[in-house]
C-alpha positions in Angstrom: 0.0 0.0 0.0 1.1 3.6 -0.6 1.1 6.3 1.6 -2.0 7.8 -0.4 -3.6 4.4 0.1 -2.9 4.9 3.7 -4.3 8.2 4.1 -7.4 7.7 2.0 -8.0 4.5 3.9 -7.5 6.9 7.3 -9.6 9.5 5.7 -12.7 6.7 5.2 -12.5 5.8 9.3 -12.4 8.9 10.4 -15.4 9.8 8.4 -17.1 6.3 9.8 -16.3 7.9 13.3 -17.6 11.4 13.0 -20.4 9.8 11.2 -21.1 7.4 14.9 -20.9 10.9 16.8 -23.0 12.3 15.0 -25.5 9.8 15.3 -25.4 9.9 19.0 -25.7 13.7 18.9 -28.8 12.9 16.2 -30.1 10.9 18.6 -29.3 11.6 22.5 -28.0 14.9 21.5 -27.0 16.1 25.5 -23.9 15.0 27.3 -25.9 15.7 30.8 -29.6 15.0 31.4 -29.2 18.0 33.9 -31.0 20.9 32.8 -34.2 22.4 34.2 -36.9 24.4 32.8 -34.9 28.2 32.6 -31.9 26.6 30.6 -34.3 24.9 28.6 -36.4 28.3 27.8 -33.1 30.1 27.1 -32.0 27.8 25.1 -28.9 27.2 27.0 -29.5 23.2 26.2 -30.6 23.8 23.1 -27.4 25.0 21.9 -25.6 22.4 23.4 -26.1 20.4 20.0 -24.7 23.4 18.1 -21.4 23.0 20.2 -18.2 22.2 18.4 -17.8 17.7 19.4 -16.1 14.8 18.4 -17.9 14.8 14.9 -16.9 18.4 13.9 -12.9 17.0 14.7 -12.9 14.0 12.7 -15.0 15.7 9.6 -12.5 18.3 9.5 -9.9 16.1 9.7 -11.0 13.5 7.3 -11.9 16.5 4.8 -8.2 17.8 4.5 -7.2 14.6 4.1 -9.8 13.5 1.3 -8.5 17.3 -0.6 -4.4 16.5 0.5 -4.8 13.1 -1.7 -7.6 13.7 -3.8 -8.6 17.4 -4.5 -12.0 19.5 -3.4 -13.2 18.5 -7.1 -13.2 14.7 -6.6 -16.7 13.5 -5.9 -16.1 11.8 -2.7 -14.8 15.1 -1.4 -17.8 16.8 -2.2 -20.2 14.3 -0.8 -18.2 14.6 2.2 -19.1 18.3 2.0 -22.5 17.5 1.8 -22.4 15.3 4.5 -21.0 18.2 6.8 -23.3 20.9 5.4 -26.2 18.6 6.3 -24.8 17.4 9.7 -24.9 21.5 11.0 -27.9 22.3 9.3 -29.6 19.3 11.5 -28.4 20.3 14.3 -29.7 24.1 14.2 -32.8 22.4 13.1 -33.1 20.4 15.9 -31.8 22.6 18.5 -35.0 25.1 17.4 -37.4 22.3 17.0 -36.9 21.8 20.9 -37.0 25.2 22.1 -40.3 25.5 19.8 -41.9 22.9 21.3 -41.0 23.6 25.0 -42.5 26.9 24.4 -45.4 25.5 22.6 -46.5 23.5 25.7 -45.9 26.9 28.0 -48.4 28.4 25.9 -50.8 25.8 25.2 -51.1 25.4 29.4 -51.1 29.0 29.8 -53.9 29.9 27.1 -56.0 26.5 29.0 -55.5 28.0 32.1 -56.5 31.2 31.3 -59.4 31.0 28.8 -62.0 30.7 31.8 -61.3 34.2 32.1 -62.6 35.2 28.8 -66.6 35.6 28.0 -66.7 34.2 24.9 -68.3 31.5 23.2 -67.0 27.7 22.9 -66.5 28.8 19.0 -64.7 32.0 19.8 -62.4 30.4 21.8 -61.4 27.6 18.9 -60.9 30.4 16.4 -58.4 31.9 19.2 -56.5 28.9 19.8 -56.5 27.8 16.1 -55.3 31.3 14.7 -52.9 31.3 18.1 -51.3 28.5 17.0 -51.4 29.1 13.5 -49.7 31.7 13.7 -46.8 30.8 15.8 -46.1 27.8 13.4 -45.9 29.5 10.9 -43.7 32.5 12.3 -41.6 29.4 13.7 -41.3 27.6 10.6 -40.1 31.1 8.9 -37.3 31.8 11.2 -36.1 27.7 10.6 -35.9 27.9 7.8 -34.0 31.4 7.4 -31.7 29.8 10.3 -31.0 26.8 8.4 -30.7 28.6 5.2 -27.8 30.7 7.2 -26.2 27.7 8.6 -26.2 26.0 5.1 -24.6 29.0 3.7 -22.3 29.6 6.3 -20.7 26.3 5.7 -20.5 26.4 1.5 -18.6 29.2 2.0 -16.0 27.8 4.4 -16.0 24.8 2.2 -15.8 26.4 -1.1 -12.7 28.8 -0.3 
């Protein structure tokens, strides 16, 4: 074997690591199970995914590698840009999607607790909730996506100097 063979051979596990980290951050996501309800309304959990790991160290590594033997043209280096892009972008997606849905079941309680105070009708109040929530879906869905969009972009242009 020659020392490229080596390297690209290197390159290949260290992309089979990252891509094991990033499956446990997919999945379990939070090195402590520690957090109460203010760090998880200020996100401070949240953003725990978005932290540098394991994963971010052995993409890196495995990309200068791939480009040291192979070049940023060659195919496999470019999936392996897509593979990055993709990991970030899920994990800004999923740090929101929490955060959304902690709030959404503050609000939900809060607007069941508190519609006994209004004098309205049963159909009133439906049209509240459904317009309510509506409307937070969709403003959450908007800033997603323009977060995601950033993150995306962000990361073809460190990958694309």
């Amino acid at each position: 074997m020659t020392n490229n063979d080596n390297t690209l051979a290197l390159a290949r596990s260290f992309i089979k690591t990252a891509r094991g980290y990033a499956e446990y951050k997919r999945i379990i996501g939070y090195n402590e199970d520690n957090y109460d309800i203010l760090d998880i309304l200020n996100q401070k959990a949240s953003l725990e995914i978005c932290n540098r790991g394991p994963a971010d160290y052995y993409y890196e590594k495995a990309y200068d590698m791939l480009c040291a033997c192979l070049g940023k043209a060659h195919p496999e280096t470019r999936q392996l840009v897509r593979e990055i892009i993709s990991y970030h972008v899920h994990n800004v997606q999923r740090m929101m999607q929490e955060n959304y849905t902690i709030v959404m079941v503050i609000i939900v309680f809060y607007l069941t607790v508190n519609l006994s105070t209004l004098n309205v009708g049963t159909r009133q109040i439906v049209n509240y909730l459904t317009f309510c929530n509506a409307s937070l879906a969709t403003f959450w869905y908007l800033e997603q996506t323009i977060m995601c969009f950033l993150e995306r972009r962000h990361y073809q242009r460190i990958y694309n100097k």
